[in-house]
C-alpha positions in Angstrom: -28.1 -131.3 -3.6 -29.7 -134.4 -4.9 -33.2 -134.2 -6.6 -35.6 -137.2 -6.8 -37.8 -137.6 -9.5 -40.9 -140.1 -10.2 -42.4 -140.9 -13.3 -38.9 -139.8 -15.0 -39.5 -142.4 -17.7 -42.7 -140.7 -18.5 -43.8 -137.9 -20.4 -43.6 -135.0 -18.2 -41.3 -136.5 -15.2 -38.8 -137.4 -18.2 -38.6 -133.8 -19.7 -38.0 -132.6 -16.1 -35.3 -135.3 -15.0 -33.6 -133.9 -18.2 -33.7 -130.4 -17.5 -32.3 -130.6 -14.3 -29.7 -133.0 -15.6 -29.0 -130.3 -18.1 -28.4 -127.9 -15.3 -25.9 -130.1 -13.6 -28.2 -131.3 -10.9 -27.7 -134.2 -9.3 -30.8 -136.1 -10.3 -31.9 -139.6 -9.2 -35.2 -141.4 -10.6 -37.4 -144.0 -9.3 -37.4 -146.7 -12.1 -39.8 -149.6 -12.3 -38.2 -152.8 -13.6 -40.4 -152.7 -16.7 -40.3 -149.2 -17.5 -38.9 -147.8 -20.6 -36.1 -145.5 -19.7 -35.3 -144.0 -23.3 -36.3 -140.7 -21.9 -33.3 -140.5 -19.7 -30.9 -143.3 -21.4 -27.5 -141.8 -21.9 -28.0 -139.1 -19.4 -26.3 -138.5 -16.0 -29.8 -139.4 -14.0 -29.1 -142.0 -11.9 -31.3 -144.7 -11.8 -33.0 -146.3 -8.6 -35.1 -149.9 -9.4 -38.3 -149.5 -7.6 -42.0 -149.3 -7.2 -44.3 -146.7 -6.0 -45.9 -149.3 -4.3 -42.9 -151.2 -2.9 -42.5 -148.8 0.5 -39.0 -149.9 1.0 -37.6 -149.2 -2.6 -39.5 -145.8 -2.4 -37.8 -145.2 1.1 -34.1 -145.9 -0.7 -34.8 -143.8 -3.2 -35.5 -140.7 -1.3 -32.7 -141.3 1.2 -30.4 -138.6 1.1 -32.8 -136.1 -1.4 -33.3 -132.6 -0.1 -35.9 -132.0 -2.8 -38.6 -134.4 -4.8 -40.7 -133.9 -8.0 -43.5 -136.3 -7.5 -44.7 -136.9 -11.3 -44.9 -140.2 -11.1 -49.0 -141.4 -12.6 -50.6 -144.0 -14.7 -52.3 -141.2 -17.0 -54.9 -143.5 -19.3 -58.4 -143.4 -20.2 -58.4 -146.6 -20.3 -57.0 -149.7 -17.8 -57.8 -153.7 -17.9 -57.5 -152.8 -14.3 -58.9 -149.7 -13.5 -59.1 -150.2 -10.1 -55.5 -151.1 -9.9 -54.8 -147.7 -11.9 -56.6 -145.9 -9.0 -55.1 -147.6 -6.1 -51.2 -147.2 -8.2 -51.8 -143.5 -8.1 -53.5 -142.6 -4.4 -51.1 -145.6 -2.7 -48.4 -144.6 -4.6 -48.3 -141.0 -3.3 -48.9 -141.9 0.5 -45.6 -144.4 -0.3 -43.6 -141.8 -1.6 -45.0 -138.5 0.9 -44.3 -140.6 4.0 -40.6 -141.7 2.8 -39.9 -138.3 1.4 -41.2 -137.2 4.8 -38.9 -139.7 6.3 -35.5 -139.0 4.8 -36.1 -135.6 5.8 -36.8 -133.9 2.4 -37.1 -130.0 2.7 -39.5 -129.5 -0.4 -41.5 -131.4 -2.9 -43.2 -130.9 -5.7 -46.5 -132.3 -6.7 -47.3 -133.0 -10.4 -51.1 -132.8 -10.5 -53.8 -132.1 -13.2 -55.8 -130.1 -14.9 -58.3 -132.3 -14.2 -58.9 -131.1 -10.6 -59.8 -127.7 -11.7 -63.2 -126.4 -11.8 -64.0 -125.8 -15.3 -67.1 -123.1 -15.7 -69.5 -124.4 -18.6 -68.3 -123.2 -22.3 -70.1 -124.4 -25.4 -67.9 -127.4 -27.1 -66.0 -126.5 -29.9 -66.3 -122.5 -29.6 -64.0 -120.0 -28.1 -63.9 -120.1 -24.4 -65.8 -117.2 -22.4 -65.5 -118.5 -18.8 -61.9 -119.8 -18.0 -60.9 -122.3 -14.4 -58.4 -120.7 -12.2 -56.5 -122.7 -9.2 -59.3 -121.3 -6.8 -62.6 -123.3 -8.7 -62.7 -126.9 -7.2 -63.8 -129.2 -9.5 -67.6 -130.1 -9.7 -68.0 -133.8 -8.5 -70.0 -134.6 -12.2 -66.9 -133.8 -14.0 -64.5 -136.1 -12.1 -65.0 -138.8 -14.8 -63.6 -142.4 -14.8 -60.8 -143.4 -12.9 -58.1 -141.1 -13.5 -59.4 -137.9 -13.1 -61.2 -139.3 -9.7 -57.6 -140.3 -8.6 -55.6 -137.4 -9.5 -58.4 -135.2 -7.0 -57.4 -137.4 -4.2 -53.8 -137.8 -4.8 -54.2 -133.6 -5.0 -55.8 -133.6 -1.5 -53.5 -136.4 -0.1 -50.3 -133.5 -1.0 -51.9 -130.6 -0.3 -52.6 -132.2 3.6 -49.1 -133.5 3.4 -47.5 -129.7 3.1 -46.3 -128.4 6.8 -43.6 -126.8 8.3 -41.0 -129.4 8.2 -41.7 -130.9 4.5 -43.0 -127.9 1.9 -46.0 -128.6 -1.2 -46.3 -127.2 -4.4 -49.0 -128.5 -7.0 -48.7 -127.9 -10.2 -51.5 -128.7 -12.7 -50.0 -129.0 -15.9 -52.2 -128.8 -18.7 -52.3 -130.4 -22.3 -48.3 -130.7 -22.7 -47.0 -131.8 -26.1 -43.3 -131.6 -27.7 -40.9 -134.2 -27.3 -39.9 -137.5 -25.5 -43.5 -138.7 -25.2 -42.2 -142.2 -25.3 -45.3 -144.0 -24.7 -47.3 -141.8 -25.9 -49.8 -140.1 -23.4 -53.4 -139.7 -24.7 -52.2 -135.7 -25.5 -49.4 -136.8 -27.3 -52.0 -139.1 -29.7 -53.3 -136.3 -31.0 -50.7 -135.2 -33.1 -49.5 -138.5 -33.8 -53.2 -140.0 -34.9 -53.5 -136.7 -37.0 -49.6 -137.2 -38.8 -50.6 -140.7 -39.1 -53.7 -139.9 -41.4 -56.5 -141.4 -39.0 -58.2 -138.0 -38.4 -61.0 -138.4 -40.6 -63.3 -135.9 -38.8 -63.6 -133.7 -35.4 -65.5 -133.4 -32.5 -66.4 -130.1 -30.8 -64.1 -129.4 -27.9 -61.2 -128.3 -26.8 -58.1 -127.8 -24.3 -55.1 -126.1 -23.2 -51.9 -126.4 -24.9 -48.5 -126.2 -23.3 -44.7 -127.0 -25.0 -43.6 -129.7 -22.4 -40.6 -128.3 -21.9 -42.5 -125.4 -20.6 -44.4 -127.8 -18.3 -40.7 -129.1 -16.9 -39.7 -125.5 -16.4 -42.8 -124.7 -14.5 -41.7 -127.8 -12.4 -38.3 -126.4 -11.4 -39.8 -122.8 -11.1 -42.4 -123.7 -8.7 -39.6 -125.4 -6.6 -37.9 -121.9 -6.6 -40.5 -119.8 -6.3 -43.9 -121.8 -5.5 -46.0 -120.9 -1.9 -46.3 -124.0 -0.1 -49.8 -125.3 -0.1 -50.6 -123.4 -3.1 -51.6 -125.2 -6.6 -50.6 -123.3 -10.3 -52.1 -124.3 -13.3 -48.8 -124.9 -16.0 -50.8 -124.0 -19.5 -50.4 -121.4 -22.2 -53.3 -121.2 -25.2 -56.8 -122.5 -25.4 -57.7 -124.4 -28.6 -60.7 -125.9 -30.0 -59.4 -129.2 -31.6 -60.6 -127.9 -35.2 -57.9 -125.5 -34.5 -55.4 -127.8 -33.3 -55.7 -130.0 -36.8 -55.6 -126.6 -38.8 -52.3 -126.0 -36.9 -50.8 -129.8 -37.5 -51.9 -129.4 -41.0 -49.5 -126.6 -41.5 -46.9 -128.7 -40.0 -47.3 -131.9 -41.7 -49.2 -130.9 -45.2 -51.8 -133.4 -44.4 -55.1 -132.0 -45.2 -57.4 -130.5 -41.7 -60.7 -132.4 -41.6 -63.8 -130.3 -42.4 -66.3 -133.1 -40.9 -67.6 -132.6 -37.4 -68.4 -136.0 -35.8 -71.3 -136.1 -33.4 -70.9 -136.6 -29.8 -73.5 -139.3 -30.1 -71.6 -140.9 -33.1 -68.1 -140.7 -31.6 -69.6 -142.1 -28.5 -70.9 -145.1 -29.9 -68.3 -146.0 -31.5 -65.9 -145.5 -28.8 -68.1 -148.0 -26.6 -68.0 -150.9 -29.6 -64.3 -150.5 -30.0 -63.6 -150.8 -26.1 -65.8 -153.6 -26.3 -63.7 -155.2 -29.3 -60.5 -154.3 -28.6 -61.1 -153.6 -24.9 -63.0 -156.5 -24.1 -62.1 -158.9 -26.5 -58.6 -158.4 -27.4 -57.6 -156.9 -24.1 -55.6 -154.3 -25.4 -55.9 -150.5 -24.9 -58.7 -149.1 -27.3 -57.9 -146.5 -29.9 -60.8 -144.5 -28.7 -61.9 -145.1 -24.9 -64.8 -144.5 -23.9 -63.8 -142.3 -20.8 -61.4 -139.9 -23.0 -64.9 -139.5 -25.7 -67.2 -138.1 -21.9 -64.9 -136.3 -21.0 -64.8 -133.9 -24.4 -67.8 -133.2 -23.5 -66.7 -130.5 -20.7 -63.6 -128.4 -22.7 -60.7 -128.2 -20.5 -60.3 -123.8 -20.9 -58.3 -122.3 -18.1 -56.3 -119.5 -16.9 -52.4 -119.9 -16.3 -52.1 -116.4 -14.9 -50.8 -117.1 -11.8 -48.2 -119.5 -12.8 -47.2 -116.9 -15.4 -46.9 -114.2 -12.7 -46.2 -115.8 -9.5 -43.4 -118.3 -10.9 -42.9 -116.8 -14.2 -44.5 -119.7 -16.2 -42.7 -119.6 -19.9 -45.3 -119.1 -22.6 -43.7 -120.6 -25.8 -45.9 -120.8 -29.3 -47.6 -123.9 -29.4 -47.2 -124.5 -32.9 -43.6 -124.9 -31.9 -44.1 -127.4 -29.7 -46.5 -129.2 -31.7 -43.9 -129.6 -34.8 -41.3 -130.7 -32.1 -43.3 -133.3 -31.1 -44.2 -134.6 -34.6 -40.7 -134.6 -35.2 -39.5 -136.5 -32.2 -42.3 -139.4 -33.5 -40.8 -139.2 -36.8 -37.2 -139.4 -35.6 -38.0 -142.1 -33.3 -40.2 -144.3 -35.8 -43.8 -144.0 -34.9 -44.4 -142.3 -38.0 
């Protein structure tokens, strides 16, 4: 059986392409021209040069697949283009549904977000009372910047796509962290900003942490054992990012900041650097504007059904946060 997977030079589509590698799958990826592919370099995954929004490419790749894994996203807070960031990830799915339709694929996986579940209100920075579960749709006010707005209607795009000839999962994965974040995602930055030393303070919020390999195995699990047309939240613990540097601070010996930074103050300064580094430079800023709103709204949920429906692994997150500082150490970004 071969197994097509998108996004396998990314974070979460790369730990999967290597797990199923791993398992002696016969894995193919869909590989831009550009992309970085040390993720799955010197690995049996085969590679396939294409583009999600090159129809034809996407059609080769799938040809012959009986399953797909459909992680493929620009995940940023921030785009020159954000427009084209939108239209990459909601084009880019119809491309790849219809051709995986197509070639006649039994059963595919979406990789979604935790970004299109409805999230009750908890008070930043404290311990979460009220948790989202995979039957809360997400409140239209909380769908902030481009990202977010296009992972809801790439989610709705699959979700109509799931039928009796081609089968949908979603997953939502969570806040993943651990290793082979090659670019690294916004997640990822947090342990790397933090082992870097530019953690001077913290702002009140907080999110779900998952070991990324657990994310992968949720992946392959909800190909097994998912219900079509169903969505399951891939998480494990809910932190408050004061916790999160407490836990890094055991890992790396840097000293946890005590200071709590002001939404206000954060804010502001997250709009002059996009405007510096954003605007002027034209480079990604080192804290976007978008990423700074959206603490506003902690991202606490419930992994339950994963854990009992597919059997969702629920490895310590310290664990995976060590692994991932030491896959940026090993790999020179430290």
């Amino acid at each position: 059986m071969t197994t097509l997977v998108t996004g396998a030079t990314g974070f979460v589509g790369g730990n999967l392409a290597r797990a199923l590698w791993a398992r002696g799958q016969d894995v193919r990826a869909l590989v831009r021209p550009s992309g970085n592919d040390l993720a799955i370099r010197e690995t049996g995954v085969a590679q396939v040069t294409g583009d999600l929004l090159d129809s034809d490419s996407v059609r080769r790749a799938a040809e012959g697949c009986e399953t797909v894994y459909h992680c493929a996203a620009i995940y940023s807070f921030w785009s020159p283009r954000p427009r084209e960031m939108y239209r990459s990830n909601v084009v880019g799915t119809v491309n790849l549904l219809d051709a995986a339709r197509k070639a006649g694929v039994r059963r595919v996986v979406f990789t979604s977000s935790v970004a299109t579940i409805g999230i009750p209100d908890n008070s930043p920075g404290n311990r979460p009372v009220h948790l989202g579960t995979e039957d809360m749709p997400p409140r239209p006010a909380l769908l902030i910047g481009y990202y977010k707005q296009s992972k809801y209607a790439t989610e709705q795009i699959a979700l109509a796509a799931n039928d009796e000839e081609m089968e949908v999962v979603v997953v939502n994965p969570c806040a993943p962290v651990g290793e082979w974040d090659v670019k690294p995602t916004p997640t990822g930055q947090i342990p790397l900003f933090f082992a870097r030393g530019k953690a001077p303070g913290y702002i009140a919020t907080g999110m779900n942490l998952i070991d990324v390999a657990d994310v992968a195995e949720g992946h392959i699990l909800a190909m097994e054992r998912g219900i079509p047309g169903e969505r399951y939240i891939l998480g494990c613990r809910n932190l408050t990012l004061k916790e999160i540097f407490d836990m890094l601070s055991q890992i790396t010996g840097r000293s946890a900041p005590n200071i709590r930074i002001p939404h206000w103050a954060i804010l502001g300064f997250a709009h002059l650097d996009q405007f510096i580094e954003g605007t002027l430079l034209r480079r990604p800023p080192s804290v976007p504007v978008e990423a700074i709103k959206i603490t506003r709204h902690p991202m606490y949920v419930s992994s339950k059904k994963a854990v009992a429906e597919l059997g969702l692994p629920q490895s310590p997150v310290e664990v995976a946060l060590e692994k991932a500082i030491r896959w940026f150490r090993d790999h020179g970004y430290i």
